[in-house]
N, C-alpha and C positions, 0 to 999 in steps of 0.2 A: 888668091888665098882666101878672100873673103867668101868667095863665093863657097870653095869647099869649106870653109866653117858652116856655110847655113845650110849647105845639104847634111852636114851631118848632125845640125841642132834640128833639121825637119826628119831626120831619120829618128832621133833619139824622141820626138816628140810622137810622130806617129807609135813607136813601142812603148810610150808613157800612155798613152789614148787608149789600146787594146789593153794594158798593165790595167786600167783605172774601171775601165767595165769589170775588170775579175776581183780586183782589189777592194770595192765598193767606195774607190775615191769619190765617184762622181754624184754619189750620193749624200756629200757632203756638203753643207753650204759657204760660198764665197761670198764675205762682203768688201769691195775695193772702196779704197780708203783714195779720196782727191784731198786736192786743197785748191788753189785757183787753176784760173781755166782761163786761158790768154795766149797770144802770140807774144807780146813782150816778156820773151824770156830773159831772166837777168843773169850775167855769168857768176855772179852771187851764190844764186843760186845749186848748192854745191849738194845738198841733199834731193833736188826735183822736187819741190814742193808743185812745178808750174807742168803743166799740159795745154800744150798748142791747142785754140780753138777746132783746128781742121784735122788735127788727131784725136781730138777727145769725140768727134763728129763720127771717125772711122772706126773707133775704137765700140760704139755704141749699134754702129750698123753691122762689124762682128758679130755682136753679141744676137743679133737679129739673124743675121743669114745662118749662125752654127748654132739657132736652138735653145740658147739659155730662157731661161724662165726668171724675168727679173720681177722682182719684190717688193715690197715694203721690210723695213728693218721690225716692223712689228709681227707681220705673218713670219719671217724667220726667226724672231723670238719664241713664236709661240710652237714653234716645229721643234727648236732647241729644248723646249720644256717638253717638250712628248704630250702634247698639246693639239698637235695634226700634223699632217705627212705635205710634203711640197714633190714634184716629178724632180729626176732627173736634170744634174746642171741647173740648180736656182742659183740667183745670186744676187745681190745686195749693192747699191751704189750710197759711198754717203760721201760727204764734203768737207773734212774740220775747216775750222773760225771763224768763216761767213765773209767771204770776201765779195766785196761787189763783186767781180767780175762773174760769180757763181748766177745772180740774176741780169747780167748785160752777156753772156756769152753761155754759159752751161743748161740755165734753164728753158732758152729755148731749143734746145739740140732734145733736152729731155721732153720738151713738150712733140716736137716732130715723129719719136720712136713710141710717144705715149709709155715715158718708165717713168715709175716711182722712185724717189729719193729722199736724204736726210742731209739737211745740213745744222750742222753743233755750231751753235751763238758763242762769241765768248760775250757776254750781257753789259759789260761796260763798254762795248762799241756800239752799242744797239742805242745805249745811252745816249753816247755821244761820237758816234761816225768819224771816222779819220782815218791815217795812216797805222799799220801795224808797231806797237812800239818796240815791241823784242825782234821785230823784224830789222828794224828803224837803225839797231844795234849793228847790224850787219851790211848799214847799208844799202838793204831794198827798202823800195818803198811800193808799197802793197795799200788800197784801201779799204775798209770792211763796209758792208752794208747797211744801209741806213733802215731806220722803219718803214717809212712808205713804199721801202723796195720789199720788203719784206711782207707786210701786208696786202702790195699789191700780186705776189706770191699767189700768197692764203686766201685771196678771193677771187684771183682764176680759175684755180682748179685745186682738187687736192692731191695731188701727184706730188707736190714736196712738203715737206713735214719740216720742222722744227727741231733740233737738241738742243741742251744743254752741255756747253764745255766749259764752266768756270766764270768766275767775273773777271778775271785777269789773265787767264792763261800761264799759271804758276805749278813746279812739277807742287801736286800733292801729298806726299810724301815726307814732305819736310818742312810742314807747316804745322804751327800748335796747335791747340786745339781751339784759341781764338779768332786764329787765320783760317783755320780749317772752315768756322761758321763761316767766317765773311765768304769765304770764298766760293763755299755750296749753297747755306739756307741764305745769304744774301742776294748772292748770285743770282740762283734760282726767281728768287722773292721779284728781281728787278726786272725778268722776262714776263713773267707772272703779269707785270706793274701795264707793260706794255700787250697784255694780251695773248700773249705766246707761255700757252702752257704745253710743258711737255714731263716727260716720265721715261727721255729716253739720255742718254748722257755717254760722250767719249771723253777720254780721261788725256788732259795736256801734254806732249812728247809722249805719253803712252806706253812706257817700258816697263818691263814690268819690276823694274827699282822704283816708277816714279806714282806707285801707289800702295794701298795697304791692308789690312782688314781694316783697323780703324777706319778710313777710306769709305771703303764698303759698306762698314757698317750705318757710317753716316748718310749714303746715297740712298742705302735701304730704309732710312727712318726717314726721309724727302719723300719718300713714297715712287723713289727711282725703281723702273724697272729690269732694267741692263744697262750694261756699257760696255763702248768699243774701247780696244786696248789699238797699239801699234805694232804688235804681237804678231808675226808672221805664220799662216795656219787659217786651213778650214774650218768649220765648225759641223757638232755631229748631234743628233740628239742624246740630251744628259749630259754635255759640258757646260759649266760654268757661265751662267749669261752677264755676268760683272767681269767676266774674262773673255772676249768675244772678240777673238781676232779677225785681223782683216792685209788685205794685198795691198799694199800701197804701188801706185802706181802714178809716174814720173813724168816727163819731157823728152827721155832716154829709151820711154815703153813703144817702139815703133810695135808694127802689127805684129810681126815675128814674137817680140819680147812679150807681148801681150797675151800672146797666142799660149805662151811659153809659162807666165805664167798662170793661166787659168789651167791650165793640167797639171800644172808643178812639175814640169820637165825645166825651169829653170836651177832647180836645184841639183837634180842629175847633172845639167850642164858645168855648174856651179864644182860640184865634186868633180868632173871629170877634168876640168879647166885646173884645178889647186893640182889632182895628180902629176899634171903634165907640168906645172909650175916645178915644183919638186923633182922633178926627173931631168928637168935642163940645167 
């Protein structure tokens, strides 16, 4: 039974492939959204924050044998703004909240394929290194990374970059306009503190309930140049760079899934799956 499921999830993707040359999908830009990058997957873990080191390894030599054009999150800023053109399949790797394991396991996989990335600080770990606390809630126990891991980064090469995610990793949305400061121009101020200046920013759980214009507005007077949302969707030039969706991508993303969605043939699947739900 399995098997004919994935002949017909490779049939429906090959006609999402041909659909996306005529459609000018592929013309769009993809940024996938990680978070840690480890084989200790926790069964915790119920949304997939986590990707097996030896999948995230497979998942990046994909991207190498089928052609993509991987970026910095700034040249596809600047393509977003109608700024300059990128080929064909670019696409975008970034990291939320800075887990260690992002420099013990992801960064050298990124240094072997030679790709650019971003990882978003939340700046009170940077502070003070530990275990994730809203993680801590749930039970896992996750670490973020320290400064020197981070520095030692920033002066091997410059293939990984820096954001800002918050000083605490709090939805934005629903914070005053006192908490708002701390939360951005403090925030911000404390990466700054340690050297790590940046102008690029993903916004915490990232729904788009869990921000705002105020929001916005605020990011825009930091001298913020965009930010990733959790927002499912490519990006085209002339949308919204404070609204910059991305793929999140899981523990659950074997090659298939992955495959599936960089075409957006997971969503055909997606509908085709609920119709047949409804019909039994």
């Amino acid at each position: 039974m399995n098997s004919i499921k994935q002949i017909i999830q490779d049939i429906l993707c090959y006609i999402k492939v041909r659909y996306n040359k005529v459609s000018g999908y592929e013309n769009g830009l993809i940024i996938l959204m990680y978070h840690s990058v480890t084989d200790l997957i926790d069964n915790k873990d119920d949304i997939g924050r986590t990707v097996p080191e030896n999948l995230f390894d497979i998942q990046m030599n994909y991207l190498k044998k089928c052609g993509y054009n991987v970026i910095s999150l700034k040249k596809g800023i600047e393509y977003i703004l109608c700024k300059s053109s990128l080929p064909k399949k670019s696409i975008i790797i970034t990291f939320d909240d800075g887990y260690e394991d992002n420099y013990l396991n992801a960064w050298p996989i990124l240094k072997k394929y030679n790709y650019p990335a971003t990882i978003f600080l939340i700046s009170s770990y940077v502070d003070r290194p530990r275990n994730f606390d809203y993680l801590l809630e749930k039970g896992i126990h996750a670490r973020s990374l320290d400064y020197n891991q981070i520095q030692e980064i920033q002066i091997d090469s410059d293939l990984v970059t820096f954001g800002f995610h918050t000083k605490s990793h709090v939805r934005l949305s629903g914070q005053d306009a006192s908490a708002l400061d701390d939360e951005l121009s403090v925030g911000l101020s404390n990466l700054e503190k340690h050297g790590i200046k940046t102008d690029l920013f993903a916004y915490p759980y990232g729904g788009a309930s869990t921000f705002n214009e105020i929001v916005i507005q605020k990011l825009e007077a930091l001298k913020i140049l965009a930010a990733c949302t959790t927002i499912t969707g490519i990006n085209k030039p002339g949308d919204d760079v404070f609204r910059l969706k991305r793929m999140h991508i899981a523990w659950y993303d074997d090659i298939r899934n992955f495959r599936n969605k960089l075409v957006g043939c997971d969503k055909w699947i997606k509908k085709i799956t609920n119709i047949k739900e409804r019909l039994t």
